[in-house]
ChimeraX commands (.cxc) that place a marker at each C-alpha (Angstrom):
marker #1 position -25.67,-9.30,-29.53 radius 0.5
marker #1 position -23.31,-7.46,-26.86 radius 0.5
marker #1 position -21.36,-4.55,-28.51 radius 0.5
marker #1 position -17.92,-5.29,-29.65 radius 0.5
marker #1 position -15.28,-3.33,-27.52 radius 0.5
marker #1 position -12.37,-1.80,-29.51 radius 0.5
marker #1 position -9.11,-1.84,-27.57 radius 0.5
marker #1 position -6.70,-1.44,-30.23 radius 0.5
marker #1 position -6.73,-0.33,-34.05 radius 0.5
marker #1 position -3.24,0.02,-36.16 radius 0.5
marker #1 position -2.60,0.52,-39.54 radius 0.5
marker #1 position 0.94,1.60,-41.07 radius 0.5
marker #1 position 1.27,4.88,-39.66 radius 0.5
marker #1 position -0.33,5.14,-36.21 radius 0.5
marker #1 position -2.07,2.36,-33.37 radius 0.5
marker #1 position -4.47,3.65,-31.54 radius 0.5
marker #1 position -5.49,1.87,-28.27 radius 0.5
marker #1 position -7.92,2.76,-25.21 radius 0.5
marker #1 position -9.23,0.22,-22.08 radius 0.5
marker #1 position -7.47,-2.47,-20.04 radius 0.5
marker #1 position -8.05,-5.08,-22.87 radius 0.5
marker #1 position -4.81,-3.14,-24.35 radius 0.5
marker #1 position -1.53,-4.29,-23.83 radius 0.5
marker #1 position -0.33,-0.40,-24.21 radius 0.5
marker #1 position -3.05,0.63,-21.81 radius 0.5
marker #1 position -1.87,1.44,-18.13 radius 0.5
marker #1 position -4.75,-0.69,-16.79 radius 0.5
marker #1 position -3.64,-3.57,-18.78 radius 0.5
marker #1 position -2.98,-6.38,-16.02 radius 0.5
marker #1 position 0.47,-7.85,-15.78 radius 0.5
marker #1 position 3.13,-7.51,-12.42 radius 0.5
marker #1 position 5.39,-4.75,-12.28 radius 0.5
marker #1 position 8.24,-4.71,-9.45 radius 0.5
marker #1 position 9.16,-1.60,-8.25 radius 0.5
marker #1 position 12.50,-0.19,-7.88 radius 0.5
marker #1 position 11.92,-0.44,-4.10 radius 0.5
marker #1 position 11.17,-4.16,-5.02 radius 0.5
marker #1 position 7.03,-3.42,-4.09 radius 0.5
marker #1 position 4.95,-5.68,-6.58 radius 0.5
marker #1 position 1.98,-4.12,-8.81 radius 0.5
marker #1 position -0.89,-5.69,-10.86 radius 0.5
marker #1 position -0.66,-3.13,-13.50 radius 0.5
marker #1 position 1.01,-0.03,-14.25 radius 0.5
marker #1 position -2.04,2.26,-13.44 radius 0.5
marker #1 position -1.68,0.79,-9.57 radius 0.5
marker #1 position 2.05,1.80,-9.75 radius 0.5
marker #1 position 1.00,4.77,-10.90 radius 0.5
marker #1 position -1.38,5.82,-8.36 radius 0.5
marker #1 position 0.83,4.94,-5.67 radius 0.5
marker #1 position 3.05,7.44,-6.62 radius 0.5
marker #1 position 0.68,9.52,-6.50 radius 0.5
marker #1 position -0.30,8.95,-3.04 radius 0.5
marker #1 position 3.21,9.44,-1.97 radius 0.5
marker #1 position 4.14,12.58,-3.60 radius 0.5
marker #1 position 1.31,14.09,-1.83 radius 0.5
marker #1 position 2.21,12.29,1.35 radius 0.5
marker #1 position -1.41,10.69,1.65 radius 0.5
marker #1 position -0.38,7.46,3.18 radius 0.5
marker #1 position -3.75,6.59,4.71 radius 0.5
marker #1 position -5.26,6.44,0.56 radius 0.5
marker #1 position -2.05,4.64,-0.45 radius 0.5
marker #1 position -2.74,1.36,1.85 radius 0.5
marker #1 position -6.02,1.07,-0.29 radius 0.5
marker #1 position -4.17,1.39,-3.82 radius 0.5
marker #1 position -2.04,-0.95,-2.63 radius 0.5
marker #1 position -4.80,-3.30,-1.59 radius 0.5
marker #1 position -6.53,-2.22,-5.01 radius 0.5
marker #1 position -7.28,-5.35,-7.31 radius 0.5
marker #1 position -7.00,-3.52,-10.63 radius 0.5
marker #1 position -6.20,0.32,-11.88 radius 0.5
marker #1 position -9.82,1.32,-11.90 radius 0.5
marker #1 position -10.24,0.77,-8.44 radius 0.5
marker #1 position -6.54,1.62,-7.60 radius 0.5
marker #1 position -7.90,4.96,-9.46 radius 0.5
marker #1 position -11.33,5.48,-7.75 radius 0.5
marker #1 position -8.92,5.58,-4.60 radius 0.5
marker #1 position -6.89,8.69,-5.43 radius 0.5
marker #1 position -9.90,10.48,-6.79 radius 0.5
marker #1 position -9.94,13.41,-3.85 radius 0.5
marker #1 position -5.95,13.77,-4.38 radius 0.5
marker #1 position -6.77,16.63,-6.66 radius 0.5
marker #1 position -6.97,18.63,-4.12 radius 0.5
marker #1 position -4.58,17.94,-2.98 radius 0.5
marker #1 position -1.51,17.86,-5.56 radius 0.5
marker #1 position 0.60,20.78,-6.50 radius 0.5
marker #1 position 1.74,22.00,-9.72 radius 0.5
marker #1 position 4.69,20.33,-9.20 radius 0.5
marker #1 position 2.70,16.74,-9.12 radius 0.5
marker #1 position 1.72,18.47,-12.96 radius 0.5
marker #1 position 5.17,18.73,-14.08 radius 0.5
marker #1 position 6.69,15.44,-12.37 radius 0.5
marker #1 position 4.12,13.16,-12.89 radius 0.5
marker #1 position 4.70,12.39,-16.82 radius 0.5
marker #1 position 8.48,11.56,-15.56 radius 0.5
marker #1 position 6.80,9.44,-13.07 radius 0.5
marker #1 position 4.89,7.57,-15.93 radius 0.5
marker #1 position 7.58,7.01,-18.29 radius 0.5
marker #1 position 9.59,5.24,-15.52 radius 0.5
marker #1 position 6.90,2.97,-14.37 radius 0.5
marker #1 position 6.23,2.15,-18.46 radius 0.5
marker #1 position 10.07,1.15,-18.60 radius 0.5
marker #1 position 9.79,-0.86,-16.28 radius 0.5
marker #1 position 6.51,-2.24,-17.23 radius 0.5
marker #1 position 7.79,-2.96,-20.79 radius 0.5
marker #1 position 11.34,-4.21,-19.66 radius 0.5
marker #1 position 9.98,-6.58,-17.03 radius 0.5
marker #1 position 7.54,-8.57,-19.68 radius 0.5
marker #1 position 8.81,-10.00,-22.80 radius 0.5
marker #1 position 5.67,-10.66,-24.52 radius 0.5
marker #1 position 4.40,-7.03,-23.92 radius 0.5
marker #1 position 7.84,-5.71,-25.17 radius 0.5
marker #1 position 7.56,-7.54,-28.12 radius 0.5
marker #1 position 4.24,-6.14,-28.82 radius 0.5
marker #1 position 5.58,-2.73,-28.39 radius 0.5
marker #1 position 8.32,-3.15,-30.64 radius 0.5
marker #1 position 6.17,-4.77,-33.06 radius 0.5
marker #1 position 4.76,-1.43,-33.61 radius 0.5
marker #1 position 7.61,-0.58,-36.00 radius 0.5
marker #1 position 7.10,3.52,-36.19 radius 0.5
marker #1 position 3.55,3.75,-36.16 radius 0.5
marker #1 position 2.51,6.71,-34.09 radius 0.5
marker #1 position 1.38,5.43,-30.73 radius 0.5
marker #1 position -2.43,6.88,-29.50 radius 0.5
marker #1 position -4.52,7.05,-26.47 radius 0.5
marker #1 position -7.80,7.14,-27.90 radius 0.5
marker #1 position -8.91,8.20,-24.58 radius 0.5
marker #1 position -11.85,10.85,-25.39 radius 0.5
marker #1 position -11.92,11.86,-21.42 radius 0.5
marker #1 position -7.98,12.47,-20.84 radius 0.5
marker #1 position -6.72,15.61,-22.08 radius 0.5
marker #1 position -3.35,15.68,-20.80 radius 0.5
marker #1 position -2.20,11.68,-21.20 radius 0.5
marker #1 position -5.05,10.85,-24.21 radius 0.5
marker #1 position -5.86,12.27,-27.56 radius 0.5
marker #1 position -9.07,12.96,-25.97 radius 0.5
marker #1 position -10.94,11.72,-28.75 radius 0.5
marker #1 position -12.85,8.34,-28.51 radius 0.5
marker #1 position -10.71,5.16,-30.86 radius 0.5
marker #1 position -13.76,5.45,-33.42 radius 0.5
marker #1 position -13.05,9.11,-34.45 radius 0.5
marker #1 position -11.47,9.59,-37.76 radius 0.5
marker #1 position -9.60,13.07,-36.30 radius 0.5
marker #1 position -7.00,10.56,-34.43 radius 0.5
marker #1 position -5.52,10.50,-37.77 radius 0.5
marker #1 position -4.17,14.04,-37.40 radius 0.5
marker #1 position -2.51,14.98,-34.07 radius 0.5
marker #1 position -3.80,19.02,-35.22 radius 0.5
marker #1 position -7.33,17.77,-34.13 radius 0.5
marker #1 position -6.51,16.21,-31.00 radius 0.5
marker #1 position -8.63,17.87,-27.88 radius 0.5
marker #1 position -5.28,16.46,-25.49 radius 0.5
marker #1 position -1.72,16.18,-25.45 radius 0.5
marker #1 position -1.59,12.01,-25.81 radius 0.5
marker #1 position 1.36,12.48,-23.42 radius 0.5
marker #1 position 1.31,8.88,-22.99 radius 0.5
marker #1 position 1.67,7.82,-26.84 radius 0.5
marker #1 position 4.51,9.78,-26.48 radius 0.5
marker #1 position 5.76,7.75,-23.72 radius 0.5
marker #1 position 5.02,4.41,-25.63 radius 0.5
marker #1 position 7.41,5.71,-28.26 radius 0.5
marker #1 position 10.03,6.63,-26.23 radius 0.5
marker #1 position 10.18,3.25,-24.57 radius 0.5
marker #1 position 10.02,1.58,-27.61 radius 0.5
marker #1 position 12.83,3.55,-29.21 radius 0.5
marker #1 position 15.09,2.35,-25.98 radius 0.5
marker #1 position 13.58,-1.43,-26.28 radius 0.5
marker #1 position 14.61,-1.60,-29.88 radius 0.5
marker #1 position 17.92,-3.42,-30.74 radius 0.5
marker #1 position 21.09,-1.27,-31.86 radius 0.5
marker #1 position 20.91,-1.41,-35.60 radius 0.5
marker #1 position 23.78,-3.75,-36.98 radius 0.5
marker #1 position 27.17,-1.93,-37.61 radius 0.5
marker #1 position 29.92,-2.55,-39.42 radius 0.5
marker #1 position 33.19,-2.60,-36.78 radius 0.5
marker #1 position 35.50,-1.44,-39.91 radius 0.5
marker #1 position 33.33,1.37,-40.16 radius 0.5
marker #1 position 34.29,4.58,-37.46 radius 0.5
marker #1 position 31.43,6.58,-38.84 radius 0.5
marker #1 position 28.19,6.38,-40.75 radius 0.5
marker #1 position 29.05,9.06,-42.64 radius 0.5
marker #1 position 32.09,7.27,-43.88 radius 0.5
marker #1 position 30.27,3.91,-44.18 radius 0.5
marker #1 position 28.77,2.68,-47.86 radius 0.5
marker #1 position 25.21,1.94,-46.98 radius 0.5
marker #1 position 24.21,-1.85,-47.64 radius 0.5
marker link #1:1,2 radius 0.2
marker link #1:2,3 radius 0.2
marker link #1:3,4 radius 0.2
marker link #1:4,5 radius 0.2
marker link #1:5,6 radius 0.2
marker link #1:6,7 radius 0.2
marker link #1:7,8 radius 0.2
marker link #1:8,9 radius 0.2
marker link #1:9,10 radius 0.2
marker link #1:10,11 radius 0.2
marker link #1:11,12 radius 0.2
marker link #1:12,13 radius 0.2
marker link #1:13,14 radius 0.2
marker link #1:14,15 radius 0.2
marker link #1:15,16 radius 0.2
marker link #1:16,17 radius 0.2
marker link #1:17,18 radius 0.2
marker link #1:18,19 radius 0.2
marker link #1:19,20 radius 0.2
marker link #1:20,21 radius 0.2
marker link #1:21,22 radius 0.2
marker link #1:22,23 radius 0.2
marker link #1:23,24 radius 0.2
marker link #1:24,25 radius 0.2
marker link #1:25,26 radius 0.2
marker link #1:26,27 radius 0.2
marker link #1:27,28 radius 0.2
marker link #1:28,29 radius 0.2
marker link #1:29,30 radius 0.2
marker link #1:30,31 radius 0.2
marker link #1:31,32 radius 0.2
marker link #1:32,33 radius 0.2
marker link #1:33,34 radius 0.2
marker link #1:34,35 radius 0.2
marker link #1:35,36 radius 0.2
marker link #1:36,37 radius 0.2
marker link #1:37,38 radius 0.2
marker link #1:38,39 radius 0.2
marker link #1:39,40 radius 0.2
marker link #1:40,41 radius 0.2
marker link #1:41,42 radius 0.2
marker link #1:42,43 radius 0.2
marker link #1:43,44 radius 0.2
marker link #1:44,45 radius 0.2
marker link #1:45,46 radius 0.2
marker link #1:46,47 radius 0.2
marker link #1:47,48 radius 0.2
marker link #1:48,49 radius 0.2
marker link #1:49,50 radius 0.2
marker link #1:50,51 radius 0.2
marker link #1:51,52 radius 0.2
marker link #1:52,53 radius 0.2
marker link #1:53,54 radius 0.2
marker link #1:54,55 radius 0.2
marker link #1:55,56 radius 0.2
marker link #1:56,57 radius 0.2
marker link #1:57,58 radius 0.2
marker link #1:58,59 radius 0.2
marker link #1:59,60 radius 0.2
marker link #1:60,61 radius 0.2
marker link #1:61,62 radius 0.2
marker link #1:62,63 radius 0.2
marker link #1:63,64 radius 0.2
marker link #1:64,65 radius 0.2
marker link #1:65,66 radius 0.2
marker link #1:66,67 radius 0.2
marker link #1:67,68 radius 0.2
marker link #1:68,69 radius 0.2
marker link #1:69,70 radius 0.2
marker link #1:70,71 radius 0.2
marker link #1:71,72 radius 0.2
marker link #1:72,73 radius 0.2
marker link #1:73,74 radius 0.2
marker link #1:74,75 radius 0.2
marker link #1:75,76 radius 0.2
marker link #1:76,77 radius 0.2
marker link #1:77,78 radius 0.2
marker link #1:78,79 radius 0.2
marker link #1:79,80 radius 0.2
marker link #1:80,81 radius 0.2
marker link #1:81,82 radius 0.2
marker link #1:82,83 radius 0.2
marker link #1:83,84 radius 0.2
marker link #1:84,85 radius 0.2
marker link #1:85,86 radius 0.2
marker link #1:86,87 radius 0.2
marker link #1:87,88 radius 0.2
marker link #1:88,89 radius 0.2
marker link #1:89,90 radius 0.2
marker link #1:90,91 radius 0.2
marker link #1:91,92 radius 0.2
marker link #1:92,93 radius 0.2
marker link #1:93,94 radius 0.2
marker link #1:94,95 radius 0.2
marker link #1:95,96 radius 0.2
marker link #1:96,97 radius 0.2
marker link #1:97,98 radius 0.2
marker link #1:98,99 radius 0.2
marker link #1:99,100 radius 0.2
marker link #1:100,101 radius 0.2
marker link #1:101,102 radius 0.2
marker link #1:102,103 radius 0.2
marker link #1:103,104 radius 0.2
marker link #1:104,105 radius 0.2
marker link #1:105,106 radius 0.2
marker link #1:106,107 radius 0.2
marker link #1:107,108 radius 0.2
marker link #1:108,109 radius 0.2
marker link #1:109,110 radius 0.2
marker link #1:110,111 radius 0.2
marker link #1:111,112 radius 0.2
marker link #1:112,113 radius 0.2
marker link #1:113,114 radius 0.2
marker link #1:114,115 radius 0.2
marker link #1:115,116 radius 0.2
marker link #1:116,117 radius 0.2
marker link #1:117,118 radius 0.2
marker link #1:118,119 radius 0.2
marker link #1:119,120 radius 0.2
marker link #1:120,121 radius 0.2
marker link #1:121,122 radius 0.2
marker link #1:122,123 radius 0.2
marker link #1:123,124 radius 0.2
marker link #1:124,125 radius 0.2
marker link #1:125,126 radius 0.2
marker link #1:126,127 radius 0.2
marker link #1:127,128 radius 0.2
marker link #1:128,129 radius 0.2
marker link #1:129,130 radius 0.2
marker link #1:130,131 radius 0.2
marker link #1:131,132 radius 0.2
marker link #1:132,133 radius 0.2
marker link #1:133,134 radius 0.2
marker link #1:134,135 radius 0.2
marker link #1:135,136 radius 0.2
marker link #1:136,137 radius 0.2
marker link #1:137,138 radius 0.2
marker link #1:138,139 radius 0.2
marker link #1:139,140 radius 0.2
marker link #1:140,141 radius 0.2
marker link #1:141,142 radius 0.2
marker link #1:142,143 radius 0.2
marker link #1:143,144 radius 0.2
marker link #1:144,145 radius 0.2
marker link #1:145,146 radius 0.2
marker link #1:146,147 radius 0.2
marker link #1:147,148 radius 0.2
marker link #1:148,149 radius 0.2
marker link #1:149,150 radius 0.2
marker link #1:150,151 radius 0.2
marker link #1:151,152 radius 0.2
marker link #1:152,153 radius 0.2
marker link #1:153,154 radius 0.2
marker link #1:154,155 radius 0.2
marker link #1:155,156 radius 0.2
marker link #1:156,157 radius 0.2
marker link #1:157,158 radius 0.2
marker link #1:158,159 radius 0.2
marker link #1:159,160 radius 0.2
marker link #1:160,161 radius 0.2
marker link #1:161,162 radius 0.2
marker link #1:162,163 radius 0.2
marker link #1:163,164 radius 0.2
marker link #1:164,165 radius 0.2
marker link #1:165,166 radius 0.2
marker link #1:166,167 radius 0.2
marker link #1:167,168 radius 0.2
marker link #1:168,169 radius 0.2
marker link #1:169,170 radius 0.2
marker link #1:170,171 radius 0.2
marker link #1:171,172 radius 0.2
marker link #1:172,173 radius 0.2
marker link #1:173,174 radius 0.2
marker link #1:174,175 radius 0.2
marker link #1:175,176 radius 0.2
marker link #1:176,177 radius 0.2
marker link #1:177,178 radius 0.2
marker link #1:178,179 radius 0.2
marker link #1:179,180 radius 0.2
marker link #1:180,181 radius 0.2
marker link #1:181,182 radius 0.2
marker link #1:182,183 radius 0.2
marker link #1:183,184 radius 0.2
marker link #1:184,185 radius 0.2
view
């Protein structure tokens, strides 16, 4: 019997998630249109392409563009290492958080699902990605505590931020000038 692949667990306080089978994964497949108007098959792609340009490697950005999915769109930008400054290090999680706006705003279904996460703290089980994972695997019990986490999980962070801006305004009362003043219902 094949193995059963884990892509996302939640319970009331946190949801972790790891692979493309995620909706909250970068790899996850679904179009993404550029501010430039440039289509992408997932945000990973997008990702990568920014990449390419903000080290000016234009040659390696014709093959993320021609990539099919982020792991190859990935495996292309592999040698940019090298490459990048520390500046790509201190841009790149703004870069991210833009192309997960847009990523979230452009599909309904996947906005939905991020919403539908209520407050739950929002984890990249991602046991090889100490900067944008928890770099712990989705089957270790440490995710429960962020104190135990080997990475940063910079991009559960951005999955919360983009859900607090997705989320309706909470219903006011126009009588009301202030919450303060306002008798709670």
């Amino acid at each position: 019997m094949p193995e059963r692949i884990i892509t996302d667990v939640q319970d009331n306080k946190r949801m972790l998630f790891f692979n493309k089978d995620s909706a909250f994964s970068n790899f996850y497949p679904c179009t993404i249109i550029a501010f430039d108007g440039e289509r992408f098959n997932c945000a990973e792609q997008y990702y990568q392409a920014q990449k390419c340009k903000f080290a000016g490697d234009y040659h390696t950005l014709q093959f993320v563009k021609q990539a099919t999915n982020g792991r190859e769109a990935k495996a292309a930008t592999k040698h940019l290492r090298r490459q990048l400054t520390s500046e790509w290090d201190y841009t790149k999680a703004n870069v991210l958080y833009d192309i997960v706006f847009l990523k979230f705003t452009q599909n309904a279904d996947l906005s939905q699902r991020l919403i539908n996460t209520d407050d739950c703290f929002m984890v990249e089980a991602n046991p090889s990605d100490l900067y944008f994972g928890s770099g712990l695997a989705i089957e270790d019990s440490r995710n429960n505590d962020p104190t135990f986490y080997r990475g940063q999980n910079v991009m559960g962070q951005i999955l919360e931020q983009v859900r607090d801006r997705l989320r309706p305004p909470l219903p006011t009362n126009p009588l009301c000038r202030s919450v303060l003043l306002c008798p709670s219902s």
